[in-house]
Structures are given as C-alpha cells and as structure tokens.
C-alpha positions in Angstrom: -6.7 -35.8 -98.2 -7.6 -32.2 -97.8 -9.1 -30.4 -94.6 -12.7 -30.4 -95.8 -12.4 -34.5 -96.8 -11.2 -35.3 -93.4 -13.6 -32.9 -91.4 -16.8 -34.7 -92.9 -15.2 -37.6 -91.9 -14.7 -36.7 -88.6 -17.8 -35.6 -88.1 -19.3 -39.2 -89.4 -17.6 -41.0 -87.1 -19.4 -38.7 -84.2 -22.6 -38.9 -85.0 -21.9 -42.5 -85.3 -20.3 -42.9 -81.6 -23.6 -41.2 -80.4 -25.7 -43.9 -82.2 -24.0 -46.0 -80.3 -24.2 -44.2 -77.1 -27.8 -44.0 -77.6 -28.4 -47.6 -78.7 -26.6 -48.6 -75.6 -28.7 -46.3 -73.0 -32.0 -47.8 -74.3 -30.9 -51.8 -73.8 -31.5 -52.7 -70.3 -30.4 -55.7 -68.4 -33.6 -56.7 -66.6 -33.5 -58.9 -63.5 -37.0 -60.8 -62.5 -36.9 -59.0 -59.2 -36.6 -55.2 -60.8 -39.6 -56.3 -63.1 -41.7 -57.1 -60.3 -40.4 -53.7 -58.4 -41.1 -51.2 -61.5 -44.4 -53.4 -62.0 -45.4 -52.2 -58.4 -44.3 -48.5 -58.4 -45.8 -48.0 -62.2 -49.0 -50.0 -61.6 -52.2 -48.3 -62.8 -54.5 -51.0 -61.0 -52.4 -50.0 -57.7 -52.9 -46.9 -58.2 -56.9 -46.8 -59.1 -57.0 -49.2 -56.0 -55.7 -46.6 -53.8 -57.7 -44.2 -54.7 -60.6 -46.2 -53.5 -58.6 -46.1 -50.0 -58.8 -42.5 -50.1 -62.4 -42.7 -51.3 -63.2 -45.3 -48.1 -61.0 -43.9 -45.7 -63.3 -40.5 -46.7 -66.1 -42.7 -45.8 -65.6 -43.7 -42.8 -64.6 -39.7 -41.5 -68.3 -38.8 -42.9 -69.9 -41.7 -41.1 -68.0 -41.0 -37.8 -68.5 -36.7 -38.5 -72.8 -37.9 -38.3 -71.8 -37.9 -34.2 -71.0 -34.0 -34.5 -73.7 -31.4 -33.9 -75.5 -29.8 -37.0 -75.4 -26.1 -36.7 -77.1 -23.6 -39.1 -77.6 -19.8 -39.6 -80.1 -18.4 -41.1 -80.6 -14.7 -42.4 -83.4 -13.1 -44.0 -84.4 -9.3 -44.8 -87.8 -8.5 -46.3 -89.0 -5.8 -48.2 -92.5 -5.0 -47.4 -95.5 -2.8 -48.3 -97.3 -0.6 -45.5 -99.7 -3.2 -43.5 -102.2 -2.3 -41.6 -102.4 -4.0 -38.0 -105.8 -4.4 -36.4 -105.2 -6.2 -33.1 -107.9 -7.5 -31.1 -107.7 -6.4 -27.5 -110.4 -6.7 -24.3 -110.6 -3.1 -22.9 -113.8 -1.4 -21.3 -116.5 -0.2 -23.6 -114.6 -1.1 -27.0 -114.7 -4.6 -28.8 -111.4 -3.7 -30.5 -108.7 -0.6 -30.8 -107.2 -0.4 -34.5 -103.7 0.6 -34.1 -101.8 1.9 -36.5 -97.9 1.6 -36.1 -95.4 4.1 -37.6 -94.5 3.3 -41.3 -93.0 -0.4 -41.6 -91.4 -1.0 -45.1 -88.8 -3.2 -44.0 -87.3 -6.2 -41.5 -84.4 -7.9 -40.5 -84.4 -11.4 -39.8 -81.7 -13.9 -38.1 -81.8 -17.3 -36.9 -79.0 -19.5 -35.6 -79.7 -23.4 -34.5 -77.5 -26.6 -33.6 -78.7 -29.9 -33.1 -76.8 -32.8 -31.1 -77.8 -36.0 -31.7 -77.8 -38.0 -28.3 -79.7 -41.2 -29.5 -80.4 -42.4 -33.0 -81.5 -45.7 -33.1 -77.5 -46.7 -32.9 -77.5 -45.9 -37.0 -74.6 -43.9 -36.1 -72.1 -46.2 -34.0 -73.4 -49.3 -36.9 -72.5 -46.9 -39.3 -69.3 -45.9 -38.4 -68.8 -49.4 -37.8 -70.3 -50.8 -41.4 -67.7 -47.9 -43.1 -64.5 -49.2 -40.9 -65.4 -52.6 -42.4 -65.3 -51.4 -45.9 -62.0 -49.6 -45.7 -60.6 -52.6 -44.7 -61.9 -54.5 -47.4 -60.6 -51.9 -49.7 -57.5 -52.1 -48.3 -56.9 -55.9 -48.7 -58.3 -55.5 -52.6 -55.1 -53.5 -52.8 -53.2 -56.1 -51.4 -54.7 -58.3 -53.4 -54.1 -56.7 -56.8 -50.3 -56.5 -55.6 -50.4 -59.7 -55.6 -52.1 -60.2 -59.3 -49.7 -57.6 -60.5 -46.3 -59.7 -59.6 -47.9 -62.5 -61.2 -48.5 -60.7 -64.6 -44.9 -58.8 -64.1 -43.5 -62.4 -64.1 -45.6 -63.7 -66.5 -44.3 -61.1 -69.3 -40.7 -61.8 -68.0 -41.5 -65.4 -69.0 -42.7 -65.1 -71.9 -40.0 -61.9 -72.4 -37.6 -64.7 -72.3 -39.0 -67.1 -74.0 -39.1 -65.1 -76.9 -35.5 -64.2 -76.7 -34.4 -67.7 -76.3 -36.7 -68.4 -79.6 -34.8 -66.2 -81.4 -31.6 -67.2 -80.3 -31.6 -70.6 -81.1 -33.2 -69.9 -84.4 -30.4 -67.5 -85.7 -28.3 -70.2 -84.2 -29.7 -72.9 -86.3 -29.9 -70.3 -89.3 -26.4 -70.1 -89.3 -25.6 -73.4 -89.2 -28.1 -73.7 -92.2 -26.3 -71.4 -94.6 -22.9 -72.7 -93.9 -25.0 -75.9 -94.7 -26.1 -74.1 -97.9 -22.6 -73.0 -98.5 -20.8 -76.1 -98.5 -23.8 -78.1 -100.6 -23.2 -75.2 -103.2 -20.0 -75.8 -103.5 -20.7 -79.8 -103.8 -23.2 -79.4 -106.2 -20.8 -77.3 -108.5 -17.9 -79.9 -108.3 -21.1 -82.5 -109.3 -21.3 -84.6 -105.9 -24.1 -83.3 -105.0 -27.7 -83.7 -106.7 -29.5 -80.2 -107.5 -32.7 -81.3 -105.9 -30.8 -82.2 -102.7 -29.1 -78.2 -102.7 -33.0 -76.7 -103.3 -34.1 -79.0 -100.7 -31.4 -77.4 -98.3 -31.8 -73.6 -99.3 -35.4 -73.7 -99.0 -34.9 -75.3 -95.1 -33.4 -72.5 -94.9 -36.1 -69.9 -96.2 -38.4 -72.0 -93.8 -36.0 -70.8 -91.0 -35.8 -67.1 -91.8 -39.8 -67.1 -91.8 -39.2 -68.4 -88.1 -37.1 -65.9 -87.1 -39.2 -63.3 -88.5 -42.3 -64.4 -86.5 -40.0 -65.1 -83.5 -38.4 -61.4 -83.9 -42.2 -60.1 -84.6 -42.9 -62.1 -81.0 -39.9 -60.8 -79.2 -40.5 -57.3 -80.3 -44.7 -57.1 -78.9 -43.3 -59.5 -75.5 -40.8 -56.4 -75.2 -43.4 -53.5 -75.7 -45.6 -55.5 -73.5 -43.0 -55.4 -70.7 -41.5 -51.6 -71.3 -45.8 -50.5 -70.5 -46.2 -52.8 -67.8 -42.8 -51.4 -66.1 -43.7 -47.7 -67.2 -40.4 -47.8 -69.4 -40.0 -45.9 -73.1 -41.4 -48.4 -75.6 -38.3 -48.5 -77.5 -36.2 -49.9 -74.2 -34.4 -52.9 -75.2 -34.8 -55.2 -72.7 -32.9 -58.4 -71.8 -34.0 -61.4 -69.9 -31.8 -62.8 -67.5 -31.7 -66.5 -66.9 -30.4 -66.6 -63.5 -33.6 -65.5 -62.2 -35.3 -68.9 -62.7 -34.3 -70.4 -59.8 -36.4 -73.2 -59.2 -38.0 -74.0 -55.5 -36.1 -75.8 -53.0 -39.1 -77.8 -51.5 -42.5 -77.5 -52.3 -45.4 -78.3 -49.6 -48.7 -80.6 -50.1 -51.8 -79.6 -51.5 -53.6 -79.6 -48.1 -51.0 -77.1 -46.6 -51.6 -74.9 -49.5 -55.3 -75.0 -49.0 -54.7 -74.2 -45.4 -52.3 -71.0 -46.0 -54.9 -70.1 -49.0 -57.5 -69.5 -45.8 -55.1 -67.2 -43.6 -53.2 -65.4 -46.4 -55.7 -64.8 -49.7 -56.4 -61.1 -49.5 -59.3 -61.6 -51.8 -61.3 -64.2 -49.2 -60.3 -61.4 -45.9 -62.1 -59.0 -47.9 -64.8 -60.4 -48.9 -65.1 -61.5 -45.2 -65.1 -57.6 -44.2 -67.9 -57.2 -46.4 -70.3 -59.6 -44.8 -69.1 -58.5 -41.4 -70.1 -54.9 -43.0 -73.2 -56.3 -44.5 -74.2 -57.2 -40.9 -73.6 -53.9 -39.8 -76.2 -52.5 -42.3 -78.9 -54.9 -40.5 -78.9 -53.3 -37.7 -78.4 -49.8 -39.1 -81.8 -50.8 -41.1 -83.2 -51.9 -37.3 -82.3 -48.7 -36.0 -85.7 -47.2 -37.9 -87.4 -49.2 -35.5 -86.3 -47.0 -32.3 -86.9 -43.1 -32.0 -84.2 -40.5 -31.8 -83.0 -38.0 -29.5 -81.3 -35.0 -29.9 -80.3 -31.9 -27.8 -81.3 -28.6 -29.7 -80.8 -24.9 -29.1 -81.2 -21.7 -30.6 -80.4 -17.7 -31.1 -83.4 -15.5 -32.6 -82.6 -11.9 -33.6 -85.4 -9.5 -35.3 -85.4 -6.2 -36.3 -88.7 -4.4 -37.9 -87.3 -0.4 -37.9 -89.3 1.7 -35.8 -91.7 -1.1 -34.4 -90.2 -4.4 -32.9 -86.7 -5.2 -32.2 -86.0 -8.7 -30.5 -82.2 -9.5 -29.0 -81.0 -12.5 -26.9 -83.3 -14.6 -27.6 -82.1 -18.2 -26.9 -83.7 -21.1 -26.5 -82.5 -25.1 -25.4 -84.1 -28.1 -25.2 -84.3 -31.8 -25.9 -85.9 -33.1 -29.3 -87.5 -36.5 -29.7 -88.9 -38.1 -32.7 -90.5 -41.1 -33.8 -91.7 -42.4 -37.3 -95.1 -44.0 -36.8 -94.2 -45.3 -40.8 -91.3 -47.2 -39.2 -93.5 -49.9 -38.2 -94.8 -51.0 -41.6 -91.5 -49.7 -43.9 -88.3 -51.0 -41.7 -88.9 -54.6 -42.7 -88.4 -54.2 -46.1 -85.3 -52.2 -45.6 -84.0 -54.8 -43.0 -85.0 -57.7 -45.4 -83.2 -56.3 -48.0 -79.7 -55.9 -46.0 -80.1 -59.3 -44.5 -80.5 -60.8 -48.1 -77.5 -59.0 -49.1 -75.8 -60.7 -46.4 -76.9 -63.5 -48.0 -75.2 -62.6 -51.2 -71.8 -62.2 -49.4 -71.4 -65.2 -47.5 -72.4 -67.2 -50.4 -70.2 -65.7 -52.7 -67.5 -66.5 -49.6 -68.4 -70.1 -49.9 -67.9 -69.6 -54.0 -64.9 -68.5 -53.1 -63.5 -70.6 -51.1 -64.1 -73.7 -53.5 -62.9 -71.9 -56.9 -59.7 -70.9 -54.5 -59.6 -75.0 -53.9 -59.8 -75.8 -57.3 -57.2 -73.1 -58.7 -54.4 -74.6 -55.8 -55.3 -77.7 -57.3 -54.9 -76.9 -60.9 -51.6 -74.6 -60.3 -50.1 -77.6 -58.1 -50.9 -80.3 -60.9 -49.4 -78.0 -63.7 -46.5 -77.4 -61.3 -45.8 -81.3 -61.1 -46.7 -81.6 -64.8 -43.7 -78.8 -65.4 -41.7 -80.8 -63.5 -42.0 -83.9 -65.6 -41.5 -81.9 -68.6 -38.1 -80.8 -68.1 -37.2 -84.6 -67.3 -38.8 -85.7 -70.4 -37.3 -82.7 -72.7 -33.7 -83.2 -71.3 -33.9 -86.4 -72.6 -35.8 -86.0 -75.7 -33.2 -83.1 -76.1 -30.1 -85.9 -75.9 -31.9 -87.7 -78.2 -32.5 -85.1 -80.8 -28.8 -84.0 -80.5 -27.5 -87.8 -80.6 -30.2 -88.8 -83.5 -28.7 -85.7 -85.6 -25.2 -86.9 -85.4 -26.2 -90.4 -86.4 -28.1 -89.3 -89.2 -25.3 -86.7 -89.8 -22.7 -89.2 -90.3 -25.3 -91.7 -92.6 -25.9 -88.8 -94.6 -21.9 -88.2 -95.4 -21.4 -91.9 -96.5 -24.5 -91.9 -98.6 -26.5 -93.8 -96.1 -29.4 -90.9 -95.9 -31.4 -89.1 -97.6 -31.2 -85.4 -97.6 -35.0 -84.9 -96.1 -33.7 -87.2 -93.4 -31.3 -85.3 -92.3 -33.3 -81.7 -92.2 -35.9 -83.7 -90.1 -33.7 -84.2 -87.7 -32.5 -80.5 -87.5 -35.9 -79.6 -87.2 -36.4 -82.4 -84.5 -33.2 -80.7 -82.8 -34.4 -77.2 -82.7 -37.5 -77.9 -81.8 -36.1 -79.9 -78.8 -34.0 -77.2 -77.8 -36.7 -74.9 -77.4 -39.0 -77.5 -75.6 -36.4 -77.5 -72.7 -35.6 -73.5 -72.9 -39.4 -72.9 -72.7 -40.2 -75.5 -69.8 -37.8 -74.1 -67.5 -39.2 -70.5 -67.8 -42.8 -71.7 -67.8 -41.8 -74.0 -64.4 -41.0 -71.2 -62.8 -44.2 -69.1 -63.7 -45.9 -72.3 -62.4 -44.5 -71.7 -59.2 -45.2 -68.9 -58.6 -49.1 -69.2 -59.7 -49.4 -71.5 -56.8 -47.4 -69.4 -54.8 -50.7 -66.3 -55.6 -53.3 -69.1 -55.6 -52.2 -69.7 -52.0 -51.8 -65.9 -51.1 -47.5 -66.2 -50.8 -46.2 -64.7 -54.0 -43.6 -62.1 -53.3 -44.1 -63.4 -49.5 
C-alpha cells in the first residue's frame, strides 16, 4: 500500500471519529428534574410575565410619584412692533396724558411655579394603594405560570418517553419478526411450511416496520418539542430516563386537596388582589366627590428693554378647588368601578368551583391510573403466557398461523399498555399536585 493509499485512509477514519464525537455531544441524558429546571430558565411565558412585573412595579412608583410637587418653568421672548400706550390718569385740568415710552420692539418673559398637593380627595393614597394591589397580582400570575410551565415540561417528558419506549419495543418485536421470517423461509424451502403461511408472516412484518416508522415519526416531533420547550438545539438527541417516575408514597383525600387548593393556588390569590384593587378604585372614583387642596408658589421675571424690568417676584399661597360637575358625573364613574367589582368576585366564585371540579377530575384519573397498571400487569402476564401457549400449539400443528401473529400483536400491544400507564400515572400526579397549587412544592 503506497503513502497516498494509506493517507486517504487515515484521513477517513478522522473525519469519521469526529462524526462520532459530534453525534455523541448532541445526545443528552435528560433527567425529569433538569427538564423542569431548563423549562424554567428558558421559559418565554416567564419571561413575558416578568415583564408585566417591571411594567406594575413602574405602576405603582407613578401612582406613589402623584404625592410629589409639580414644578414648571416657563420662558417666553416676544418680538413686537412699536405700540403706542395711552394711559388714563386723574391729574388737574387734563382728562388724560398720552405717554409715549422709548422704542419697545422686544421682551423677555419667565415664569417658574410648583404645586403641592396637600388634599385630593384621598385619590392619591387609594391610588397608590389600587397599584400595590396589582403588582401583587402580577406577581402571583408569575407564580402561577411557573407552576403551568412544570406541568407542560413534564408533560413532554411523558410523552418524550413514551415515544421512546414505543419504539423500543417495536424494533424489539421487529426483530423477533424477521428471525420469524428467517426460519419460516427456510421451512417453506425444505416444504414444511405452506407459502400462504410465509406471506402471512412477512407481511406481519411490513405491518411492523409501518409502526415503527410512525413511532420514529412520533419520537422525533416529542423530541423537537422538548429541545424548544428547554431552549436546546433542535437536533439534541434526547433520552428519557425511567428512574424519574417515581410514583407517590401517600396520597391525601379530596377534601384536603380542596383545602390546600384555597391557601396555595396562585391563580385564586391573584385574582383576590384584584377585587381588593377593584375596591380601591371605588373610593378613588368617590374621591371626585371632595375638593382638593394644594400649596402653590411662584417666581415671575420680566424684562421689556428700556421700559419695565420686574425681578424677585414671588409669590405663595394655598389653592383650593372644587368641581360643581362632580355632583351629577361621580356616580357614574363610582357605579362603574363598583360593577367591576362585581365582575371580580364573581369570577372568584367561578374560580373557586372550576378549581373544585379540576381536583376532582385529576384525583379520579389519578385513581383510574392506578387501576390501570394493576389491570395491564396482568393483562401483560396474560399476553406473554397466551403467546407461549399458542407458540407451542402452533409448533405441533395445533394453530393456525393468524393465531399465532394475533397473539404477538396482543403481546406488544400489552407491553406498551403497561410502559405507557406508568409514565402517564406519574403525569397524573402531578396534575393534581398543580390543580391543588403543590407541583414542584
């Protein structure tokens, strides 16, 4: 082999050792816990959600800055054409004197004001008070989509796994179909074996690889669907690990649940902040009703060149005002907050009873779950024993060949019955665990 030969080859075997290398850095062992963590840190929702916390917190610092004096300058110059003044004064023996001041073609104009505001109807303090409220509801919907997002990080798992363990156990029962194939080929060439029972076989096992291409085609999307969620590259292979469905010690009544559901839902505190905010607007609309008070003060400077200058000219006071329209237009403003008040606490009631029902539902198809894996372990060592039997009938000429796929089918399909039910128990779980407000808790 000459120097050139044996340098290609060299280099073959590289780039193939860097495939490699690169097929192994984008598989990932995933563990239920680091797919609810990356779910968390890469969560758009989360982070849309606390950007509405900046937004209230800003809220409530421009409801609490109203308490702060207003304070404005002002500065005007004027360009102006040669007026005449003719001011009217009482002297002895004339009516009038016409003066006539020196040439005025321009002035110089500057104003400076603040305004305090010592009483306004307590809009203010209800104000301040109405925006506190709102950034803590904004704060628990955070929470509350936290909560949402574990439960769809460990719904993808599930179904992450699921589809894995589909495609397992088909390639597994592909296999042990072409072998099957194999050995009927070689029967039916030695003439024990009829040629309808060999097509029979072979196109069981056609119908197989069409199920592992949908499972493969249903893996693949679960796995994209997971690499988004988790802000991973979309070609990271991703494995499911088993050992994270641990299934609950001990699980509590339905009444407890409810009870929890009213101290921990996130959702129901908010929506509680809201009416107590909504009550806070009532008496902001109210606050029409009273007149406001404000300390004022001022700095006047004017200069018209060669005819008036005016320095130091301050002024202070106190300013009251009333609305006389406040007495027919405040009860439409306060009847429109208290019937958004309304509004809240009925949705709270809504609330409260579609929170009831969920608990309900999530604890039934909890218990339902459980059942399932009883029943499928069972139906399981009956599709395993019932495809030995018919095994064994089938070698001695005691079965047909149908027979005997059916119960393959029977046995796969068995096998993915219990496979599935424990990864959807544990998704069950852990909806009643969010229904309650104590996922992740």
């Amino acid at each position: 082999m000459n120097r050139t030969n044996l340098s290609k080859i060299l280099l073959l075997f590289c780039l193939l050792g860097s495939c490699m290398v690169a097929s192994a850095q984008e598989s990932k062992q995933l563990s239920l816990q680091e797919a609810i963590d990356l779910s968390i840190k890469n969560s758009k929702q989360l982070k849309l959600g606390q950007a509405k916390i900046t937004e209230a917190v800003a809220a409530t610092k421009e409801a609490s800055e109203r308490r702060l004096p207003d304070v404005g300058v002002n500065g005007t110059y004027l360009r102006v054409n040669h007026p005449k003044l003719d001011i009217k004064t009482a002297t002895a023996g004339n009516d009038s004197n016409a003066i006539s001041p020196a040439n005025i073609n321009e002035a110089y104009l500057l104003m400076a004001n603040v305004s305090m505001p010592i009483f306004a109807g307590f809009k203010v303090k209800y104000g301040v008070e109405s925006a506190q409220f709102l950034e803590k509801a904004a704060q628990l919907d955070v929470d509350n989509d936290r909560q949402g997002v574990i439960l769809n990080a460990i719904a993808a798992y599930v179904n992450l796994y699921k589809a894995g363990a589909a495609v397992k156990l088909v390639e597994e029962n592909l296999q042990q179909s072409r072998q099957r194939d194999t050995d009927f080929v070689n029967l039916e060439r030695n003439g024990t074996l009829a040629r309808n029972d060999l097509l029979k076989a072979q196109q069981e096992t056609s119908n197989l690889e069409l199920t592992l291409l949908d499972a493969q085609n249903n893996h693949q999307l679960a796995m994209v669907n997971m690499d988004l969620m988790l802000g991973l590259p979309e070609k990271t292979q991703l494995i499911a690990d088993s050992a994270s469905f641990v299934p609950p010690a001990t699980v509590k009544t339905i009444e407890e649940y409810e009870q929890l559901a009213a101290t921990n839902r996130y959702d129901l505190k908010a929506l509680d902040y809201r009416q107590k905010a909504a009550q806070s607007d009532v008496k902001i609309a109210k606050g029409d009703n009273y007149p406001s008070l404000a300390f004022t003060g001022g700095y006047v400077l004017a200069d018209i060149p060669r005819f008036l200058v005016i320095t130091n000219a301050l002024n202070a006071g106190l300013g009251l005002k009333y609305s006389l329209s406040s007495l027919w237009k405040t009860n439409s403003k306060v009847a429109q907050a208290k019937a958004r008040e309304t509004q809240l606490a009925a949705s709270m009631a809504m609330l409260d009873d579609a929170i009831r029902l969920s608990i309900n539902q999530a604890y039934l198809n909890y218990l339902s779950g459980v059942k399932k894996i009883e029943v499928y372990n069972k139906a399981l060592d009956q599709a395993t024993e019932n495809y030995r039997i018919n095994k064994n009938k089938y070698a001695n000429n005691l079965l047909t060949l149908t027979d005997l796929l059916d119960a393959d089918v029977s046995q796969l399909q068995a096998r993915l019955n219990v496979a599935f039910a424990k990864a959807e128990l544990v998704l069950a779980y852990q909806t009643l665990l969010q229904k309650a407000g104590l996922i992740n808790q």
